[in-house]
Phi, psi and omega in degrees: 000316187292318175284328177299333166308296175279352169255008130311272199319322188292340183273336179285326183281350191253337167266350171281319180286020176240351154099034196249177184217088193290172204253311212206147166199103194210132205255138170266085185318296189347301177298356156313347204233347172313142192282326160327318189086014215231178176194153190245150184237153193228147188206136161280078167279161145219130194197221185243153198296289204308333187287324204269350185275329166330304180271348177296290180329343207235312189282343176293331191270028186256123165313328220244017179282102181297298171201174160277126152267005182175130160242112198254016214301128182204151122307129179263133185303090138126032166258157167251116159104205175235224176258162130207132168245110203258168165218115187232189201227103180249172152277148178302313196283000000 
């Protein structure tokens, strides 16, 4: 839990140095147990199409990013910019 902690703050600081606005950030304790070893976190952005490609760039570049398992990008009504919602995959190790 104490590491699911700091890679929440590593994900905030990272939408923050982009000028992003996180929404939602939540770790799948469940997945923790996975024969992989890995957990998945699901994140809620909202921001301008160039900021949020900025942060794909910058989450491509995590040693411990296994993969996406889903990117959702859309507009909202009466929102400024836009949504993205990820579902990723880190390794623990």
């Amino acid at each position: 839990p104490e590491q699911v902690a700091g890679i929440e703050a590593l994900f905030r600081q990272m939408a923050d140095q982009g000028g992003l606005r996180v929404r939602r950030i939540g770790a799948d304790l469940n997945s923790m147990i996975n024969e992989m070893g890995e957990l998945r976190l699901s994140l809620e952005i909202l921001g301008d199409l160039s900021s949020l490609r900025a942060f794909m760039l910058k989450l491509g570049e995590l040693p411990y990013l296994t993969h996406i398992e889903r990117i959702e990008v859309r507009r909202e009504a009466g929102a400024p910019g836009l949504n993205m919602e990820l579902d990723i995959w880190l390794a623990r190790e």
